[in-house]
C-alpha positions in Angstrom: -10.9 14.7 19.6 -8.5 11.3 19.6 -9.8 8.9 21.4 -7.6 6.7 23.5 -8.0 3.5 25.0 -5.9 2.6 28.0 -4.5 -1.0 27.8 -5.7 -3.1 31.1 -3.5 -6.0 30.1 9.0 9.9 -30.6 11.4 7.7 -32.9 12.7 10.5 -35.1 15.7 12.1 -36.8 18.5 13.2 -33.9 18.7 17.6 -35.1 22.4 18.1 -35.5 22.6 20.7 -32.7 20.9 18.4 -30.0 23.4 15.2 -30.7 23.6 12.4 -27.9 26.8 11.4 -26.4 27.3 7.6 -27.4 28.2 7.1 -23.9 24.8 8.8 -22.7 23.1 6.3 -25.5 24.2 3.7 -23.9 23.3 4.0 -20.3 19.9 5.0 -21.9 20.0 1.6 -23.4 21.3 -0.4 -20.3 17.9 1.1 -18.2 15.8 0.0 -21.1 17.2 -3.0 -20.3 17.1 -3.6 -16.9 15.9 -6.0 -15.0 13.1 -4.3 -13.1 11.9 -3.5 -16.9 12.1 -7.0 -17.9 10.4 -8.6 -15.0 7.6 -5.9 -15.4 7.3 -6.4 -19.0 6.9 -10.3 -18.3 4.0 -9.1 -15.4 2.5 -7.1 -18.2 2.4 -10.5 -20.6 0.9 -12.3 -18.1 -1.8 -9.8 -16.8 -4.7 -11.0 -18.2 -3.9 -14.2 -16.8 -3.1 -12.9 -12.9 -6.2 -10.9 -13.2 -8.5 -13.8 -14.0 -7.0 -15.8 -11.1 -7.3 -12.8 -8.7 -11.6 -12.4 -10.0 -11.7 -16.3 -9.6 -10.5 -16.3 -6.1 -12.9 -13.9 -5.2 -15.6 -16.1 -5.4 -16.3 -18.3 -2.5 -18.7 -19.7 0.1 -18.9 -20.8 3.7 -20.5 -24.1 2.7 -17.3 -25.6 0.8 -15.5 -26.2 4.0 -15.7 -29.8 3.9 -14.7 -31.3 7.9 -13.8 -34.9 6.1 -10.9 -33.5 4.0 -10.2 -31.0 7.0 -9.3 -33.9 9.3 -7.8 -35.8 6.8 -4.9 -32.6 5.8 -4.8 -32.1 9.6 -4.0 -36.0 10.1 -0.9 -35.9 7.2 0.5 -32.5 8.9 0.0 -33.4 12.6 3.8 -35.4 11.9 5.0 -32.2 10.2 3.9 -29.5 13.0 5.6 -31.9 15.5 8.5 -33.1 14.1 9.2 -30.8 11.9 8.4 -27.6 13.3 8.3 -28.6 16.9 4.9 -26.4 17.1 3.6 -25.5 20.0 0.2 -23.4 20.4 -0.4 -22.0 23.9 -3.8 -21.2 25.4 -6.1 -22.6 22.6 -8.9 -21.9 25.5 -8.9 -18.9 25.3 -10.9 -19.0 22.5 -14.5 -18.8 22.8 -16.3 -22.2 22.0 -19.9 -21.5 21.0 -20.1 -17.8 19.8 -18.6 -15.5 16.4 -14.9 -14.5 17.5 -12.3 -12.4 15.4 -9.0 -14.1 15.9 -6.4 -11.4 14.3 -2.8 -13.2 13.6 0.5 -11.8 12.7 1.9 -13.5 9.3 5.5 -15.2 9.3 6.9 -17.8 6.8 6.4 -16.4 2.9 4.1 -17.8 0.2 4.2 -21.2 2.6 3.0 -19.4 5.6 3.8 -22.6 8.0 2.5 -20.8 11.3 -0.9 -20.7 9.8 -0.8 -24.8 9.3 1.0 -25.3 12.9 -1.8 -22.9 13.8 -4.6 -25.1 12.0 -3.5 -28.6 13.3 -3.5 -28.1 17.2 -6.6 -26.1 16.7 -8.4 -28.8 15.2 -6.6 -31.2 17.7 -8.4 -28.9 20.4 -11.8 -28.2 19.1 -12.4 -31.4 16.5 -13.3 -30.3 13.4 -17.0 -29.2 14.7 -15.9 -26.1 15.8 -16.0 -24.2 13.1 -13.5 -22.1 11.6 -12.3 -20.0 8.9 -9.4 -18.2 7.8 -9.1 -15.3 5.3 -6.5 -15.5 2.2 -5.8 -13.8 -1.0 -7.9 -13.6 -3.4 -4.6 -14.2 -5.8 -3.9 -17.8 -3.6 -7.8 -18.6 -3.8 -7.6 -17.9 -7.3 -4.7 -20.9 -8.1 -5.6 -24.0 -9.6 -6.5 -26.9 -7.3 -4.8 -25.2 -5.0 -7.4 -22.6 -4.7 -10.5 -25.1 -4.5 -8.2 -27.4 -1.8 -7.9 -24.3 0.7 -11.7 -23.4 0.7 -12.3 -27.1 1.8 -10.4 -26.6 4.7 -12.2 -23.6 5.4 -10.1 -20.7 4.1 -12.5 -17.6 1.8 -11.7 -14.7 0.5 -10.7 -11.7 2.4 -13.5 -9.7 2.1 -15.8 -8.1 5.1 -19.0 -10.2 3.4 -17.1 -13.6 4.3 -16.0 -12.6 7.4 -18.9 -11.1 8.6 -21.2 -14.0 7.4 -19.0 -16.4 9.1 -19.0 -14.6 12.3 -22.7 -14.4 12.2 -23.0 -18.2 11.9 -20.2 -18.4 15.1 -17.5 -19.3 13.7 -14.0 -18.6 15.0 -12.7 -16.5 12.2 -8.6 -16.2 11.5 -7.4 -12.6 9.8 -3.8 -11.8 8.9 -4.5 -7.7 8.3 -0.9 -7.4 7.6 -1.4 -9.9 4.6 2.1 -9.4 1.9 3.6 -7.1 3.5 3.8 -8.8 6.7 4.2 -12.4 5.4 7.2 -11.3 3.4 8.5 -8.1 5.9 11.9 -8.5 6.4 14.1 -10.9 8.7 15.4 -7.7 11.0 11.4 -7.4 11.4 10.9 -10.7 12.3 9.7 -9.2 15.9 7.5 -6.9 15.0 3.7 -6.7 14.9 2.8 -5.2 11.2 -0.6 -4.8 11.1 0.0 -3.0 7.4 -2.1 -0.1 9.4 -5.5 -1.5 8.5 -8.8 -1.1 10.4 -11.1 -2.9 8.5 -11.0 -5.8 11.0 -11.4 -3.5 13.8 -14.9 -1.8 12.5 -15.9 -5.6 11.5 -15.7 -7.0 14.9 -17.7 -3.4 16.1 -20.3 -4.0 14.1 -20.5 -7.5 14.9 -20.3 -7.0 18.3 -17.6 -10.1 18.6 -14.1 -10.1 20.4 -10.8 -9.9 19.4 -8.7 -12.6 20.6 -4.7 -11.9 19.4 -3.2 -15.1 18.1 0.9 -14.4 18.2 3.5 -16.7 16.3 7.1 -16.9 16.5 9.4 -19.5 14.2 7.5 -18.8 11.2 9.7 -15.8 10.0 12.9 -18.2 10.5 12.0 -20.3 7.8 13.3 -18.0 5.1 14.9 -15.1 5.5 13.8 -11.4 4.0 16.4 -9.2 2.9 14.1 -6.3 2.6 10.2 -4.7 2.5 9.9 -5.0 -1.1 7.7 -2.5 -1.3 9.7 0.1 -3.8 10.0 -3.1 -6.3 6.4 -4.0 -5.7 5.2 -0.1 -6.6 7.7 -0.6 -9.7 6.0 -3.3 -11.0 2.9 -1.6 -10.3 1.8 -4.8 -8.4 -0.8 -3.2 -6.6 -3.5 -4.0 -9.5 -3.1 -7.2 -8.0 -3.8 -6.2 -4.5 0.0 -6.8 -3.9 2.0 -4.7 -1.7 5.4 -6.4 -1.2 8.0 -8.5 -3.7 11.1 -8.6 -1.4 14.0 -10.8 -2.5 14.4 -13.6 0.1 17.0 -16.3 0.8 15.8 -19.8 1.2 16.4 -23.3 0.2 16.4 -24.9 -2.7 17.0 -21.8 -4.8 19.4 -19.3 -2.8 18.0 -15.9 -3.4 14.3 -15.5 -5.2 12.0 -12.8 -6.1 9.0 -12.6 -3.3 9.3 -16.4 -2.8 7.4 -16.6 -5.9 9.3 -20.3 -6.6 8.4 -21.4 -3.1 10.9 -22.7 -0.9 11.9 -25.4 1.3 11.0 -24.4 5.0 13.9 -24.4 7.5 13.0 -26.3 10.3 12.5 -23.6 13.1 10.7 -24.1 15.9 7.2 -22.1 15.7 5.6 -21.1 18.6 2.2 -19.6 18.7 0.4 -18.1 21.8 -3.3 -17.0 22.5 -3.9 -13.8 24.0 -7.1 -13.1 26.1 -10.1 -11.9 24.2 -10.5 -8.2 23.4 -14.3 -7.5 24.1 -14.6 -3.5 23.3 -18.1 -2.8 24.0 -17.5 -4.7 27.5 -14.8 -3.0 28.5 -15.0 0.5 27.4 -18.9 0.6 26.7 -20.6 1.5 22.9 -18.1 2.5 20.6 -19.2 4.0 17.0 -17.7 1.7 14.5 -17.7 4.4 11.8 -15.6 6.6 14.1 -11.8 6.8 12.5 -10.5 8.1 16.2 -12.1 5.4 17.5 -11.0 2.6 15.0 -7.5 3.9 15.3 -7.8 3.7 19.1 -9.2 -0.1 19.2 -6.2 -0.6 16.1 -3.4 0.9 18.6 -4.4 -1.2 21.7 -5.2 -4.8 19.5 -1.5 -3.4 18.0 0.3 -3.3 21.5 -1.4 -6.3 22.8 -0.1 -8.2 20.1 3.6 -6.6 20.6 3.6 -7.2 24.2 2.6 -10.8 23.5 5.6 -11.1 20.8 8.3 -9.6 22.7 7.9 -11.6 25.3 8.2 -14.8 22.8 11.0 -13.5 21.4 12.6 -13.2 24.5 12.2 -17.1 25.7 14.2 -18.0 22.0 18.2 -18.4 22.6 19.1 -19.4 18.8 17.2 -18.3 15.3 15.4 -22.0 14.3 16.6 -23.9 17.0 14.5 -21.4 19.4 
């Protein structure tokens, strides 16, 4: 039975009798030719390569979070988040101080996600770098050169339940984006939407863990760029997937006008970002034991985390008079 929870808050020879019409060879020719073929043939050279980064970023451990360079990054973006991007990060107390805690994110801004670092900053700024945190990437970003070993000094691992759960069980505050690709890169008429990419894995974690959810909303970050669609169809093309990639939209965004899946980065527009803390989700204390291994119930604790998150959002989106300027 469902479970509901009710929310309180061949080359060959052509046979003379099967000729081609030249006009049929030719749009043959034109889709052997086409651009999704050429892009995917280009993926295909560099597989090896994409594959390697994607095992390398795998690899990780809780212990190369190093709090000196932490502050130090925080220090050099603090101008950025408040000139910048005007960021503001409301009830950063509602986040537990001395226990594990699942803080579940939506994911706005492309490659440069620039809500996660307003997000980072004026957490730090709150809790000192003694608190700590971790946030869950790509194995793909974890994988880059020096970029890859940079982020796990500031605390970021790969986004796999062993990490998380480990840093949970040491009592850390623990940052997941469940949406990952799809929602970093969903398009701009879905700025304002919660897209959770329909993915419990976060949900039975924090069962079995027995921590809380706290909902961390953003606004801002999806006006940096904009998405002109899902990308998924050109994503499924390109059989991207091996690559634990679900989306390659084309987006619009400084310096180079349109772009494949912001894969030449961007210049951020200056939006304001806005990012708001919901109150902590604690499932076992508000609707007794749940089985974690329960897919009614997981869907259940997914649809109310889900609604939280786009009560939270709507009402953000309705305090913003102007895209960027907010």
């Amino acid at each position: 039975m469902p479970v509901t929870l009710k929310d309180t808050s061949t080359a060959g020879v052509s046979h003379p009798a099967l000729r081609v019409p030249a006009s049929t060879k030719r749009k043959a020719k034109r889709r052997r030719a086409g651009p999704v073929d050429v892009v995917r043939e280009a993926i295909n050279t560099l597989d090896g390569r994409i594959s390697g980064m994607v095992e390398q970023g795998a690899e990780g451990s809780l212990d190369l979070r190093d709090p000196a360079v932490l502050q130090t990054f925080v220090d050099v973006m603090t101008p950025v988040v408040e000139w910048y991007f005007r960021g503001e990060v409301r009830h950063l107390d509602r986040i537990p101080e001395e226990r594990g805690v699942m803080c579940v994110g939506n994911h706005s801004g492309g490659v440069l996600i620039p809500d996660s670092w307003v997000l980072m900053v004026e957490f730090v700024r709150h809790f000192g770098t003694e608190r700590v945190s971790y946030a869950l990437a790509h194995n793909l970003v974890l994988g880059l050169p020096i970029v890859g070993n940079f982020l796990r000094k500031v605390g970021t691992i790969p986004a796999h339940p062993q990490h998380a759960r480990e840093a949970l069980r040491r009592g850390a505050a623990v940052l997941v984006y469940p949406g990952g690709d799809e929602d970093t890169l969903r398009p701009w008429s879905k700025r304002n939407q919660i897209h959770l990419g329909r993915r419990t894995g976060f949900i039975r974690l924090a069962l079995e863990e027995r921590v809380p959810i706290v909902p961390v909303v953003s606004i801002g970050g999806h006006e940096t760029l904009f998405g002109l669609n899902d990308g998924r169809r050109t994503a499924q093309l390109l059989h991207l997937d091996r690559f634990r990639l679900k989306s390659l939209p084309l987006v619009i965004a400084p310096p180079w006008g349109v772009s494949p899946g912001d894969l030449l980065l961007h210049i951020p527009l200056p939006a304001k970002i806005t990012t708001e803390v919901g109150e902590p989700i604690d499932f076992h204390k508000e609707y007794g034991e749940l089985d974690p291994h329960d897919p009614d119930v997981l869907w259940a604790c997914y649809a109310l985390v889900e609604h939280r998150m786009q009560a939270m959002l709507d009402k953000l989106a309705s305090e913003r008079r102007f895209p960027i300027i907010g």
